[in-house]
C-alpha positions in Angstrom: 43.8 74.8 -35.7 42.9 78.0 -37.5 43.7 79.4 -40.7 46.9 81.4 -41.1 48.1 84.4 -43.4 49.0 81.6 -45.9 45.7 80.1 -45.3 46.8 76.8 -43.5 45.6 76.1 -40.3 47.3 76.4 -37.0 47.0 74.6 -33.8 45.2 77.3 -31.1 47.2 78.6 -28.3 46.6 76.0 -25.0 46.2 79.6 -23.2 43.4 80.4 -25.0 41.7 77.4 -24.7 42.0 77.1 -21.2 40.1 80.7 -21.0 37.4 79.8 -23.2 36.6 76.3 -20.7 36.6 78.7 -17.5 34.2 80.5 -19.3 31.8 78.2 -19.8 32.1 77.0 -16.6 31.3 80.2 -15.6 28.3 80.8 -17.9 27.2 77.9 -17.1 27.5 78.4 -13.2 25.4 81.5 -13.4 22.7 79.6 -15.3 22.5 77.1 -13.1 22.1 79.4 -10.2 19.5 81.6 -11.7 17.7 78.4 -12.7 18.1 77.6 -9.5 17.1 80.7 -7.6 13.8 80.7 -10.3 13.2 77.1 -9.3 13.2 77.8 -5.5 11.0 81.3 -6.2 8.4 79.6 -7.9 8.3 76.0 -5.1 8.0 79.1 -2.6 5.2 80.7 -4.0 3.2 77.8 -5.0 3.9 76.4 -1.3 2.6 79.7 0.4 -0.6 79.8 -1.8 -1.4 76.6 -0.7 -0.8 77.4 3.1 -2.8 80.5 2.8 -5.3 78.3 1.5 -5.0 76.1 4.4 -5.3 78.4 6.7 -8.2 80.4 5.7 -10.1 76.8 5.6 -8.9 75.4 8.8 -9.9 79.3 10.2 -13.3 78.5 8.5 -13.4 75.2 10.0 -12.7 75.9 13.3 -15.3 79.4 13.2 -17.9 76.8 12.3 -17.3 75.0 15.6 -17.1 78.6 17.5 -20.4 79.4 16.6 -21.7 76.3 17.0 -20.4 76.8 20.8 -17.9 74.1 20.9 -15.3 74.5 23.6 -11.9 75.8 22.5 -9.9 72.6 22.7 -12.1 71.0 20.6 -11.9 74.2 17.9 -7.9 73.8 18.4 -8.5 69.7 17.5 -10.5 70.3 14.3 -7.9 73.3 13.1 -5.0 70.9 13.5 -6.5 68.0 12.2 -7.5 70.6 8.9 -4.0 71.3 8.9 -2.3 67.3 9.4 -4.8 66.3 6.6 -4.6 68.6 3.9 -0.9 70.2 4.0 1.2 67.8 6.5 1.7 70.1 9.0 2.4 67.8 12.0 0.9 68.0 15.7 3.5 68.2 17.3 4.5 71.7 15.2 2.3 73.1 17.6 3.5 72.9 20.4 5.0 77.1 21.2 4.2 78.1 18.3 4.5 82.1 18.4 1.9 84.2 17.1 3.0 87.9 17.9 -0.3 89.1 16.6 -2.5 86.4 18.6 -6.3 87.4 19.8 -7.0 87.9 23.3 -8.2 84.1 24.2 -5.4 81.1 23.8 -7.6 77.9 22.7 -4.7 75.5 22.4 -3.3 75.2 26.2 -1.5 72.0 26.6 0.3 73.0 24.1 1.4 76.4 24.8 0.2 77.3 21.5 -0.1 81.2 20.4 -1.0 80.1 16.9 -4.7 79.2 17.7 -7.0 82.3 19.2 -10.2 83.6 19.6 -11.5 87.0 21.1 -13.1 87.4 24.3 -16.5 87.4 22.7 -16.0 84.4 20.9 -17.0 85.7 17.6 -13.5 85.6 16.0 -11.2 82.9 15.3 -7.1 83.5 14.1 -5.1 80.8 12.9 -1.3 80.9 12.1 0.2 77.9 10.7 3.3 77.3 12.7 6.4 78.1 10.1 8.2 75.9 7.7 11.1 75.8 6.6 11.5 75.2 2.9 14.2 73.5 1.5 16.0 75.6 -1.7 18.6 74.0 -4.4 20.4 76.7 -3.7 22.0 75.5 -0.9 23.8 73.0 -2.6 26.2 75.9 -3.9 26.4 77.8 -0.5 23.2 79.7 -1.0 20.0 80.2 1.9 19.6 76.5 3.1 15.8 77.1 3.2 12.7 79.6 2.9 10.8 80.2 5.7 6.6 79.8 4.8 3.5 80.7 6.9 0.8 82.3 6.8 -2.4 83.5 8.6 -6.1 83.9 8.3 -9.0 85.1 11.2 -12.6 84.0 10.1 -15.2 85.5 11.9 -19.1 84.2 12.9 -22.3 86.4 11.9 -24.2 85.3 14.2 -27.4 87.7 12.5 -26.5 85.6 9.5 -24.2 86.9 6.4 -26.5 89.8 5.3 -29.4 91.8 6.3 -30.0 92.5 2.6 -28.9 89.5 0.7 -29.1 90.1 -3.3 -28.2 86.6 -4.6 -28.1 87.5 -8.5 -30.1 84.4 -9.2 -32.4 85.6 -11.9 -32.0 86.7 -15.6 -32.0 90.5 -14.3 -29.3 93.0 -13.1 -29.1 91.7 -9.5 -29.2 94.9 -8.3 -30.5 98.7 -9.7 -31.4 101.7 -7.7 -31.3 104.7 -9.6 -32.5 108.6 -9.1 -31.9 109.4 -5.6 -32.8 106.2 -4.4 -31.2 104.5 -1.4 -31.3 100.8 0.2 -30.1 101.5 4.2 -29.5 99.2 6.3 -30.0 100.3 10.6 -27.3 97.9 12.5 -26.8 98.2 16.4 -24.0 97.9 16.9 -20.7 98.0 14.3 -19.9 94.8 12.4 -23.6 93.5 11.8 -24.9 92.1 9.3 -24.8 94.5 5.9 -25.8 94.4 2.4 -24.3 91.8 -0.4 -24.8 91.2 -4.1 -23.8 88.8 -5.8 -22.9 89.5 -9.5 -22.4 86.5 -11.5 -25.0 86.5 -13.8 -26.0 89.4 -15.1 -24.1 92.6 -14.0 -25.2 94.9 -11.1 -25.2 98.4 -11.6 -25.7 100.9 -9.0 -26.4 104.0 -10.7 -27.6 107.9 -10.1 -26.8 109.4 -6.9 -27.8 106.4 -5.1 -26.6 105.7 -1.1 -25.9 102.5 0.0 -24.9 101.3 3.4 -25.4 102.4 7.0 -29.0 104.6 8.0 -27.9 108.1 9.1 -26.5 108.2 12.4 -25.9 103.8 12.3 -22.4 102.4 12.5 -21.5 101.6 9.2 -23.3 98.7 7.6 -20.7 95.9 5.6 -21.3 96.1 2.1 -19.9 93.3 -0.4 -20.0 93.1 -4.2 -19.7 89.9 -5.0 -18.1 88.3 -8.5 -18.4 90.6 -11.3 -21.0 92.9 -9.7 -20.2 96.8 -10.2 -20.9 99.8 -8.6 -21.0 103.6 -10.5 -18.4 106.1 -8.4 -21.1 108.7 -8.3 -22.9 106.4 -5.5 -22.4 107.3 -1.9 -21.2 104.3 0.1 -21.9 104.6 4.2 -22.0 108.6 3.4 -18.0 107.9 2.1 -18.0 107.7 -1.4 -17.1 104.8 -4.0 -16.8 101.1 -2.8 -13.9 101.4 -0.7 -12.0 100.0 2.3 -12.8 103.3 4.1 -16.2 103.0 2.7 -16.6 99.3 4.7 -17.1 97.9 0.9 -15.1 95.0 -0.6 -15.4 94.6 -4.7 -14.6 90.7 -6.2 -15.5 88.7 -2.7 -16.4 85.7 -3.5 -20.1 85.0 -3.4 -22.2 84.4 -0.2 -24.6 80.8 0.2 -28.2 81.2 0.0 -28.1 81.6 4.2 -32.2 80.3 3.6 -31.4 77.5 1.3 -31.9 75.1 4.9 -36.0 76.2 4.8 -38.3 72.9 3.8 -40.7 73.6 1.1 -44.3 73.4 2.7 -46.4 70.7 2.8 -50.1 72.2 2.4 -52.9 69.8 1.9 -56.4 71.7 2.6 -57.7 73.8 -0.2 -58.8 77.6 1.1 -62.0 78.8 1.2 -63.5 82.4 0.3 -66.1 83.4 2.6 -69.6 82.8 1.0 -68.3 80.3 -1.5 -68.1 76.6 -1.5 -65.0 74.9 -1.2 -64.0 73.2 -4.7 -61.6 70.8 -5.9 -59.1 73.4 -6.9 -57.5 76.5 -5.3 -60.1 79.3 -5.0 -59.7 82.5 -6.6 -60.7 85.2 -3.6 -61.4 88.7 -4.8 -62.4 91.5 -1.9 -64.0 94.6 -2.3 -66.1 97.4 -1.1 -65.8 97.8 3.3 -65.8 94.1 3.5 -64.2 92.4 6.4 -64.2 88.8 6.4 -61.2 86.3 8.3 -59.2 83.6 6.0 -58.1 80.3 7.0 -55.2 78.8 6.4 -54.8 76.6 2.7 -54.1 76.8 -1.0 -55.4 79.3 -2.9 -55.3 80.7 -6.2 -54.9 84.3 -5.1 -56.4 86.8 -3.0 -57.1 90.4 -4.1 -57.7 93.2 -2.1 -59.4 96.6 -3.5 -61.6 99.4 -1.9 -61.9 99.4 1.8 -61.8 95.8 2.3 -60.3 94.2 5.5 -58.6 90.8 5.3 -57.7 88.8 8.7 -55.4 86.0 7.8 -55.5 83.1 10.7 -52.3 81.7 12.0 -50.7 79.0 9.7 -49.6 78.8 6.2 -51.0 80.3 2.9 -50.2 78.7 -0.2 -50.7 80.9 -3.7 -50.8 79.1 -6.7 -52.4 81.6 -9.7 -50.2 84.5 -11.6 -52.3 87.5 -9.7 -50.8 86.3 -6.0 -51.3 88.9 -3.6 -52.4 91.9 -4.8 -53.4 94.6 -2.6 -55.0 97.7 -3.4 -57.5 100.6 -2.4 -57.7 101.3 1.6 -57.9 98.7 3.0 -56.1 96.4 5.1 -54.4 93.2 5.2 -53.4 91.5 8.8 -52.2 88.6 10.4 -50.2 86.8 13.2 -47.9 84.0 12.8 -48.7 83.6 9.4 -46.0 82.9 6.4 -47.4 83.2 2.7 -45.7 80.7 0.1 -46.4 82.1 -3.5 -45.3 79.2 -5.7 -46.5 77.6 -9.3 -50.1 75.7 -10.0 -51.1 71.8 -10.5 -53.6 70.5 -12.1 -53.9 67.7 -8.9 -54.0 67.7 -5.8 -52.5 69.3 -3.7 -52.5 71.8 -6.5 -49.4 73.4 -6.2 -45.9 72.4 -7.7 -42.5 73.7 -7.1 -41.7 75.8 -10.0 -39.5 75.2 -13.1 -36.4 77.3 -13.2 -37.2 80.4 -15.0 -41.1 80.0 -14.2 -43.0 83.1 -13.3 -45.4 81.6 -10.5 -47.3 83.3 -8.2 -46.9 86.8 -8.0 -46.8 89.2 -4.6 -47.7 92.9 -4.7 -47.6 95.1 -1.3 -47.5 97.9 -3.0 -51.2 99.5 -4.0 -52.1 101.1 -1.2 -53.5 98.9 1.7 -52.3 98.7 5.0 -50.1 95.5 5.6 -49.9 94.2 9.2 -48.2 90.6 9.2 -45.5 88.9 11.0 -44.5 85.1 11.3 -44.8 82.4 13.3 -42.6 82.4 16.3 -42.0 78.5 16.6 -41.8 75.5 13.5 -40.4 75.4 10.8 -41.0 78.9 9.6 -40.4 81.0 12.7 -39.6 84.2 11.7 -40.7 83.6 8.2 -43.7 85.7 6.3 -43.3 86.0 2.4 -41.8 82.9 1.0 -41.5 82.5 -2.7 -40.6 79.2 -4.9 -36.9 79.1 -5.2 -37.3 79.4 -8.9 -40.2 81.7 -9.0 -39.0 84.4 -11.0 -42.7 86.7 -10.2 -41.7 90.0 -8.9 -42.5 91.1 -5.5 -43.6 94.6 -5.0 -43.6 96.9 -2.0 -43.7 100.7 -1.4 -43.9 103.3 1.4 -47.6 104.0 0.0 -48.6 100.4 1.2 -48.2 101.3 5.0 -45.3 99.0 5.6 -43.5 99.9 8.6 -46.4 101.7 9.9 -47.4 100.4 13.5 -46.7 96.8 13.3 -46.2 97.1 9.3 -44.6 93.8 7.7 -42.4 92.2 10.2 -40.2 88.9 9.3 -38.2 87.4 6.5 -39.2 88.0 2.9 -37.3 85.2 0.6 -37.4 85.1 -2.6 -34.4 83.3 -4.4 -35.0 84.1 -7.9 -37.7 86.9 -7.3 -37.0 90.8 -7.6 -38.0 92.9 -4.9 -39.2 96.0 -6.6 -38.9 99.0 -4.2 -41.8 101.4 -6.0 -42.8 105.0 -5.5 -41.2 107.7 -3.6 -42.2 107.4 -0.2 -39.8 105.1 2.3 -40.0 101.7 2.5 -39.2 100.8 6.2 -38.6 96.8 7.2 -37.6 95.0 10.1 -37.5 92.1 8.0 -34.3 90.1 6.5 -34.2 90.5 2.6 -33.0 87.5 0.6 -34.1 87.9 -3.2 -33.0 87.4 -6.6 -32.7 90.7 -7.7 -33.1 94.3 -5.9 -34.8 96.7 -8.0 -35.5 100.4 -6.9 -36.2 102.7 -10.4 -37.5 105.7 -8.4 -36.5 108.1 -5.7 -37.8 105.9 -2.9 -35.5 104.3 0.1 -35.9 100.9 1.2 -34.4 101.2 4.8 -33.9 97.3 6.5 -34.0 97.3 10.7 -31.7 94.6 11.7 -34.1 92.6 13.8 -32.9 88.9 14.8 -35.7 88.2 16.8 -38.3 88.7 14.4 -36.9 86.6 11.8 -35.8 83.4 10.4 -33.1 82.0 12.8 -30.1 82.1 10.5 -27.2 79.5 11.8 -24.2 80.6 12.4 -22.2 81.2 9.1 -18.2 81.6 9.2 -16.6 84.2 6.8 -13.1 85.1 6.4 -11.7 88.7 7.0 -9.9 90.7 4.5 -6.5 90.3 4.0 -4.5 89.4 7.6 -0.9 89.9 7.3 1.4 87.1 7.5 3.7 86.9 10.8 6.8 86.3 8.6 8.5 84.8 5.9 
């Protein structure tokens, strides 16, 4: 009914309401099929997240077995099983699965399976989760009966370990400063070795001035990896390129890198050092050097040990605990040398065995390289801390200190692993810092014009296991 001219109502025409009902319908058609088509978007998207996740940890999983040189079948199991556990994916979806992009080595055999692969050196692992067909509401009303999902990760093995300079932004400092024209260089072999990475989730690293970071001059270029938050100025050169870039071998945002040392055993140290000439007391002695002395140390805990003048200190084979604020601490001309020796600078007790591991935030024992004398140490070669010669508490937040000045490189110079997980290095001076040592600190600090350049050298340092990583952004093989 509606209201005519006299203004009584009249019945509507049946035309007219026929129209108005096949317009609704129709309305309510096309709402129901963009409802649907956003439903089956969204289950798409949230189903290929979750397979990319999958994939990148069964790839992970799997690498972890390939460096751990586990034959292929049994890397092909332990990525299936990943896969049957975590997202469904059936064993039997295997079987001639097509990978178009597969690596030059076929793990999964029996099952004439493309979708598991490794290269001929064994060093990288692909994984393609055979395809599934998603189900959509759509076809209900004559639409695509399904989406198709997969996806596809390749983790590879370092076996050098993550990192040749490892900044673990572990400490109340900027993880990571070198300004003026300073550089941190890294001398690789071969392309692909292990790089430089910083880790930026507590307080933000800043690489500033004119600074190079990256490959030495002439190297393949080093992998370089800021890690959760940390930042990088675009006036630094990156391997000789520019800003961090793809072309530059640099990846911004990764997510942060393990402590690749946080296996190493805290030592167990019970004889208290002696200084030549003094009697051995009931707490760790406090050894002071000067003049042309030359006098040979043995192996215990000690307060510190100072060099200055000429004096020459011979450190025996073994382990040298420092419990007292001054460390290590090397100046003058003199020298300080040793085989198979590892120093562990850490925080004092008041009993025996006098030494403590530190609180976090505690400034324990301190090491400085960096006043002058020669240094000529390297580590052990067998037990526990093969490959390991400055070792500080994991919470020690004490600085250590090296420059060119101090002779390190020189000859033999300082040869093996310097840890410290919540330490600085401090790169001081102007002259070059050369290491053949693997650098795993707190912090990385370098305020002058000097260059800390890192030889990779496996050999001479801490056996690092095998650590899996994933590699940037593999395309998916459809869908």
């Amino acid at each position: 009914m509606r209201a005519g001219g006299s203004g009584t109502l009249r019945r509507a025409d049946p035309a007219e309401e026929g129209a108005i009902l096949v317009l609704s319908v129709l309305c309510l058609a096309g709402m129901l099929l963009v409802a649907s088509l956003a439903i089956d978007l969204g289950n798409a998207r949230q189903r290929s997240l979750g397979a990319k996740q999958a994939a990148d940890l069964a790839a992970l999983t799997g690498a972890q077995l390939m460096g751990e040189g586990d034959p292929g079948s049994t890397v092909a199991a332990a990525v299936k099983a990943y896969a049957t556990q975590n997202i469904g994916v059936p064993p039997s979806a295997w079987a001639n699965c097509v990978d178009p992009g597969h690596l030059a080595v076929l793990v999964d055999v029996a099952a004439n399976d493309q979708c598991i692969s490794e290269n001929a050196a064994g060093s990288l692992l692909r994984v393609t989760l055979p395809p599934e067909a998603l189900r959509t509401a759509l076809a209900k009303i004559d639409g695509p009966t399904a989406i198709a999902i997969d996806a596809t990760s390749e983790a590879a093995v370092q076996e050098e370990g993550p990192c040749a300079v490892c900044v673990l932004g572990t400490g109340s400092v900027p993880p990571f400063e070198v300004e003026g024209t300073g550089a941190v260089l890294v001398s690789n072999p071969a392309a692909g070795g292990p790089g430089i990475t910083v880790d930026g989730s507590g307080p933000s690293g800043v690489l500033t001035g004119r600074a190079a970071i990256g490959a030495a001059p002439g190297d393949p270029p080093a992998r370089v990896t800021f890690q959760a938050g940390a930042t990088v100025s675009s006036s630094a050169s990156i391997n000789g390129v520019g800003a961090c870039s793809a072309a530059a071998d640099c990846t911004a945002e990764a997510p942060p890198t393990p402590d690749p040392l946080a296996f190493l055993p805290v030592p167990a140290v019970d004889q208290v050092g002696s200084c030549p000439g003094s009697v051995v007391s009931d707490s760790p002695p406090e050894c002071t050097f000067a003049g042309h002395q030359a006098v040979t140390l043995s192996p215990g805990v000690y307060g510190s040990i100072s060099l200055s003048g000429g004096a020459t200190v011979t450190l025996a084979p073994g382990v040298y605990v420092l419990t007292g604020t001054a460390g290590l601490s090397l100046a003058g001309t003199g020298a300080l040398v040793g085989t198979g020796v590892t120093i562990y600078a850490t925080c004092p007790s008041s009993t025996a065995p006098f030494y403590q591991p530190c609180a976090s935030g505690q400034s324990g024992a301190g090491l400085d390289l960096a006043g002058g004398a020669a240094v000529d140490l390297s580590p052990p070669t067998t037990g526990p801390y093969q490959g390991l010669t400055l070792f500080a508490d994991r919470h020690n937040v004490a600085a250590v200190e090296v420059s060119g000045t101090a002779s390190l490189g020189s000859g033999s110079g300082l040869a093996g692993t310097i840890y410290a997980a919540s330490g600085t290095l401090e790169v001081e001076g102007t002259a070059p810092v050369d290491l053949s040592s693997l650098v795993d600190v707190g912090a990385l600090s370098d305020v002058g014009n000097a260059s800390l350049d890192v030889t990779v050298d496996a050999s001479a340092n801490v056996p690092v296991p095998p650590v899996p990583h994933l590699v940037a952004a593999v395309p998916s093989t459809g869908g």
